[in-house]
N, C-alpha and C positions, 0 to 999 in steps of 0.2 A: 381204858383208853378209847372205847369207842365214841364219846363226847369229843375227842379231837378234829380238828377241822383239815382235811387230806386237801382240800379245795385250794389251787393256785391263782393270784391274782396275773396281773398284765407285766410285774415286773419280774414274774418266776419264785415271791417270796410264797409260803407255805403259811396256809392256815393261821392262826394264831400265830407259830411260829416267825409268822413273817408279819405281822400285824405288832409285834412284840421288839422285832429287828427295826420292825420303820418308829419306835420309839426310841429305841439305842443312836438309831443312823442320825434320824432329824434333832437327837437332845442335842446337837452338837452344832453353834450357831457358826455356817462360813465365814472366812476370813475375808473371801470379797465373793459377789454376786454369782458369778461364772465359777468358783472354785468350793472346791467340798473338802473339808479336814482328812490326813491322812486316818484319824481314829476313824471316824465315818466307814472307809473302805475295809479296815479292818473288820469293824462289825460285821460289815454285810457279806465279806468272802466270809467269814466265820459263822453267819448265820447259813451261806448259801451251800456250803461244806456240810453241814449237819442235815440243811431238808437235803441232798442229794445221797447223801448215806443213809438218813433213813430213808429216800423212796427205792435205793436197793436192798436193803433188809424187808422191807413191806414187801417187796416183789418175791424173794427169796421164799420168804417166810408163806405165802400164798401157793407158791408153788409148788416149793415140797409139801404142804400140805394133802395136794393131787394125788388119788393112786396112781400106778403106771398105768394103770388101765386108761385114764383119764390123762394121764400127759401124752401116751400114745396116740390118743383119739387128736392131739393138737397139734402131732408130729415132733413131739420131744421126749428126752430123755430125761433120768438122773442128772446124769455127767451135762446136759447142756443149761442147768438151773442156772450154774455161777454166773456163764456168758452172758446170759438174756439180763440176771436182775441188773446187771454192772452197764447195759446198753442204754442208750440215753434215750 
């Protein structure tokens, strides 16, 4: 996994992930100029649902990594992992 691209662009999408989303979003030609297909939005909450669970699992997963020694030194605990990965 380290070949993945963690890097966000200007619209929030993720990496490939969102590089992947703006082929789902835009395969779908509007019905007029100003309006964007209901499938469209689907795609992109459901693309935008998945980078924000995994940028809290990556956060999660980094942290607990940390000894206490090392979360200590940052002013956290164990018990304050869930909060922080779950903050925006």
């Amino acid at each position: 996994m380290a070949a993945y691209d963690y890097s966000r662009d200007a619209d929030g999408a993720a990496g490939l992930a969102g590089r992947i989303g703006n082929v789902f979003v835009t395969g779908f030609a509007p019905v007029a100029a100003d309006e964007t297909p209901r499938s469209a939005g689907l795609f992109a909450t459901l693309f935008g649902m998945f980078a924000e669970w995994n940028d809290t699992r990556l956060t999660r997963k980094s942290l607990m990594a940390l000894t206490d020694r090392e979360l200590d030194d940052i002013g956290l605990t164990r018990a304050d992992i869930p909060v922080i990965a779950r903050r925006r």
